[in-house]
C-alpha positions in Angstrom: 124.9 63.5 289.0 121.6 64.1 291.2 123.7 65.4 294.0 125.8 67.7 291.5 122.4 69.0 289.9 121.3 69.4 293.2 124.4 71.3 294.5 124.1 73.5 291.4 120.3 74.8 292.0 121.1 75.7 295.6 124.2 77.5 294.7 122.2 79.4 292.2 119.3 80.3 294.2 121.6 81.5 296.4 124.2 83.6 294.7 122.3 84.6 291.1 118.4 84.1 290.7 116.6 87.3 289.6 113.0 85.4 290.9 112.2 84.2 294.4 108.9 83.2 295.9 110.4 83.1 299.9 112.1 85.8 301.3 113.5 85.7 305.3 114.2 88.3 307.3 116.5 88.7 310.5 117.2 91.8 312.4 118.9 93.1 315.4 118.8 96.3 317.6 121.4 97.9 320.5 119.0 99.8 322.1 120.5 102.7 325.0 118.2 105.6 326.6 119.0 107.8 329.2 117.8 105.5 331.9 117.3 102.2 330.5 121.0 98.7 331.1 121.5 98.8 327.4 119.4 96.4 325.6 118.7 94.4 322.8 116.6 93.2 320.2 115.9 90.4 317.8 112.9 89.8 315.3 112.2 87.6 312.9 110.2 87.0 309.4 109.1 84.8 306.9 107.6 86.2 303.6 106.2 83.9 300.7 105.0 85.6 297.5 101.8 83.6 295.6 103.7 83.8 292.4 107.4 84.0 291.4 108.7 87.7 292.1 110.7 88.8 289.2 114.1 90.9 290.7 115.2 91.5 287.5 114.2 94.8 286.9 114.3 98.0 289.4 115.9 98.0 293.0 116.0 94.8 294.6 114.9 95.7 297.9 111.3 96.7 295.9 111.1 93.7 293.9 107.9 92.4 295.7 106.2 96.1 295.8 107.4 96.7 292.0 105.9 93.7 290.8 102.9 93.5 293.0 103.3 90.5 294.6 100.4 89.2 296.5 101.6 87.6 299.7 101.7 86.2 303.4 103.5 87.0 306.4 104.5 85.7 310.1 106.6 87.7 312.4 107.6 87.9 315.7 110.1 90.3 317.7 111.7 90.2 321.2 112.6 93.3 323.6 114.6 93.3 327.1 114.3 96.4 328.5 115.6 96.8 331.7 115.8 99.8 334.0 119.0 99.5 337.2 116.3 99.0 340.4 113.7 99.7 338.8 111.5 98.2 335.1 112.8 94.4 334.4 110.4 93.4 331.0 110.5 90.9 328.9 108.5 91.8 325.2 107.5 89.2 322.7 105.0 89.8 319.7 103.8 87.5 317.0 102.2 89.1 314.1 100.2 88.1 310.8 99.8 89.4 307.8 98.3 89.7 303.9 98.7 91.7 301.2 96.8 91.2 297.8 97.0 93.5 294.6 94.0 92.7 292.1 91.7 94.1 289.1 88.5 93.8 288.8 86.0 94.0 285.7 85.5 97.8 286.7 88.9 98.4 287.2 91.5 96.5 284.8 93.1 99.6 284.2 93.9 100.1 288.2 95.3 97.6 290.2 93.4 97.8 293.9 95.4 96.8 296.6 94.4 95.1 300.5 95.8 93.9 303.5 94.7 93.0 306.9 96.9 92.1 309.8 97.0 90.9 313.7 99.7 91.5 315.9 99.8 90.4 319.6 102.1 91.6 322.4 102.9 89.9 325.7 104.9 92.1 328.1 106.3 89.8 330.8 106.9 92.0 333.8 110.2 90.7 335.7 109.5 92.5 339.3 107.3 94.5 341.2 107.7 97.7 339.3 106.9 96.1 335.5 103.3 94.8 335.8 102.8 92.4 333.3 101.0 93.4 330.2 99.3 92.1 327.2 97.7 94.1 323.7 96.1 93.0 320.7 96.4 95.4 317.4 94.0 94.7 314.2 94.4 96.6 310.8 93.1 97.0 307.4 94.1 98.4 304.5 92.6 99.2 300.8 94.2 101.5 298.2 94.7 101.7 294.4 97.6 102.1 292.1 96.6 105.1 289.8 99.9 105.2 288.0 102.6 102.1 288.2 105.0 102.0 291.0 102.2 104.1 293.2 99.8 103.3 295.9 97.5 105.1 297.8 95.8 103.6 300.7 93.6 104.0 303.7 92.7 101.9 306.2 91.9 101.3 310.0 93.7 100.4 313.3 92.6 99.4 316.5 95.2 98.9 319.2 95.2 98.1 323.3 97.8 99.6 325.0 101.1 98.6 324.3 100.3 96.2 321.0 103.3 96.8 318.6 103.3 96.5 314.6 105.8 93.8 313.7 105.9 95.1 310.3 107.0 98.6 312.1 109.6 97.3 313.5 111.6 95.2 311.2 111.0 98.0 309.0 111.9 101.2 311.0 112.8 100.0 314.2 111.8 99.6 317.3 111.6 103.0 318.6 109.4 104.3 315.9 107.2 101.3 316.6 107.3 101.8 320.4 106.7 105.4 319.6 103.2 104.9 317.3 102.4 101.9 319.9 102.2 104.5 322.6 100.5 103.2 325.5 97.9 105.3 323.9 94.3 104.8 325.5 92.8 106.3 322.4 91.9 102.7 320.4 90.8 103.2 317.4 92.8 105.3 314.2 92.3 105.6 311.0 95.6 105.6 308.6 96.6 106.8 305.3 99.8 105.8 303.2 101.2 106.7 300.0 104.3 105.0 298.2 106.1 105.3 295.0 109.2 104.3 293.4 110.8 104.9 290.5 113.3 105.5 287.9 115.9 108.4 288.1 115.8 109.2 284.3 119.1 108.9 282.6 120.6 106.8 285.4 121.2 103.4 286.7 119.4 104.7 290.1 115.9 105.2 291.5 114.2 106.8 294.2 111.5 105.7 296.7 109.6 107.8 298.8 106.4 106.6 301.7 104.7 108.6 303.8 102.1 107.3 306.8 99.8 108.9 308.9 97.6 107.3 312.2 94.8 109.6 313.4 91.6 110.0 315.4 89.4 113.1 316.1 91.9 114.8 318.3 95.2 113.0 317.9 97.9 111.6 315.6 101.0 110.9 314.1 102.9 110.7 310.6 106.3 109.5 309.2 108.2 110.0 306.3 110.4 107.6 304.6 113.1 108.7 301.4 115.4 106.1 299.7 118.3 106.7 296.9 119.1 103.7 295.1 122.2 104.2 294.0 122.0 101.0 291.7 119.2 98.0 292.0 121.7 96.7 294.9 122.8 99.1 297.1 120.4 102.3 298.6 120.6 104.6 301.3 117.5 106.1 303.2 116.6 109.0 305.6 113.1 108.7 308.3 111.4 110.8 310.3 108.8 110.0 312.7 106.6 112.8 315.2 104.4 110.6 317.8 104.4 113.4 319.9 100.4 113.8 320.2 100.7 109.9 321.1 101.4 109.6 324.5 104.6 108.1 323.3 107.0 110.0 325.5 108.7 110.5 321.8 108.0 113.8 319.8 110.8 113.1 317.2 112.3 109.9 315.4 115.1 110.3 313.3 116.4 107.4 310.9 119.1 106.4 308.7 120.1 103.4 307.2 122.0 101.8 304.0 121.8 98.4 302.5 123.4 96.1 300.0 122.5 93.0 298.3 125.8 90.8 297.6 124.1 88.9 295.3 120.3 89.4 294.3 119.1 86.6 297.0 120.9 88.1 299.8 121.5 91.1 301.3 122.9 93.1 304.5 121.7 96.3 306.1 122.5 98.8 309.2 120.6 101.3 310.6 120.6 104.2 313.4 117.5 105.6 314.9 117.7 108.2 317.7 113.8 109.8 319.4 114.0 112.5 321.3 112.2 112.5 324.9 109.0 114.2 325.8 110.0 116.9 328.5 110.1 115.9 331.5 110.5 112.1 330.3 114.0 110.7 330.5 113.9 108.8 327.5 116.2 110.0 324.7 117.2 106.5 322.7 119.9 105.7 320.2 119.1 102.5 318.6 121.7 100.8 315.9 121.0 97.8 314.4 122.2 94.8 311.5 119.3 93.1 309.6 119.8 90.4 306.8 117.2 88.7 304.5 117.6 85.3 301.7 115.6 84.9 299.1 114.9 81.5 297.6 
């Protein structure tokens, strides 16, 4: 009866629970430029929530954001990106990460929001034309929630060359992230991000909508995020990315991807990302990748 009871709360966790304090992540790229042996990718990551999400109410794939759910984070990502006779590199990073939403006595009314973050990235050059290559990336966050479902936040970033966001990447990709990561010897940014998501009224669906920006004195970047959820399990979403004052080699990053949750712990997802060159860089990129994440 043990094992049967047992068998049962697995089965469940897996095919019908509405709350879920783990969540992993998996995700996969193709990634072709004009000059580069065709590539891929593979990242990695492991969410747990302080308290019990709730997924029984909005979309599913905002469940932690919707109920803000304080949390922890490790990543890590790996790139091959070779070049025919020429750039051989293999690209691992590792990153960390915590979010907390709170009130205080001065502001029960307005949840305040924080995160910090480290990501490290170890380029290991393969021959004489890929130097090897490490960075280090830091950031901060702090923000409030003036209405629900809404954050506004601003923070700091200081990045080494070549120091990629894990985050970034398992959520827009790896050319975006390459593309804000920019070999950029400009070090320190400021940032700025807003998010919402809500109810469509009259209808099973809901929109979201984020918007980021990284800037210094005389450079920057920005992208936009929109997704339609069609019903709490399936959504579709359009992104655009400039990182053309960067040094990215990128000016534009287009995105679009859909994803489904067959049951409210699991879900599957594709994407396609295509950046356009810098002139005079022969870069242009088509990325197309598969992600999946459990929740238990």
């Amino acid at each position: 009866m043990k094992k049967i009871g047992l068998a049962a709360a697995v089965l469940l966790a897996m095919t019908g629970a509405h709350a879920y304090q783990f969540e992993v992540q998996g995700q996969s790229e193709y990634v072709n430029t004009t000059e580069n042996d065709k590539n891929f990718t593979g990242d990695l990551k492991g969410t747990y929530y302080f308290k019990d999400v709730d997924a029984s109410k909005g979309p599913l794939a905002e469940a932690a954001f919707l109920n803000k759910a304080s949390n922890v984070s490790v990543a890590y990502t790996y790139e091959q990106y070779n070049v025919k006779h020429a750039e051989d590199y293999q690209i691992g990073t590792y990153g960390l990460k915590g979010e907390a939403y709170f009130t205080t006595p001065y502001t029960s009314s307005i949840p305040l929001y924080a995160s910090a973050s480290y990501n490290h990235t170890d380029a290991d050059g393969k021959n004489a034309d890929s130097p090897d290559n490490k960075g280090d990336r830091y950031a901060l966050e702090v923000g409030a929630m003036p209405t629900d479902n809404f954050l506004l936040a601003v923070g700091y970033t200081r990045t080494n060359p070549l120091a990629l966001d894990t985050s970034d990447v398992l959520g827009y990709g790896i050319a975006k992230a390459y593309g804000e990561s920019a070999y950029s010897d400009h070090k320190d940014f400021t940032t700025a991000r807003a998010k919402y998501v809500g109810a469509i009224d009259g209808t099973n669906m809901s929109l979201g909508f984020e918007a980021k920006g990284i800037f210094n004195s005389d450079r920057g970047a920005y992208s936009l995020k929109t997704d339609l959820f069609l019903n709490p399990a399936l959504s579709v979403g359009v992104s655009f990315a400039d990182t053309s004052n960067l040094d990215s080699k990128f000016d534009h990053v287009w995105g679009a991807d859909v994803n489904y949750f067959v049951t409210p712990a699991i879900s599957v997802g594709a994407s396609y990302v295509k950046a356009n060159a810098v002139d005079g860089h022969n870069l242009d990129t088509d990325t197309v990748g598969l992600n999946a994440k459990a929740r238990f």
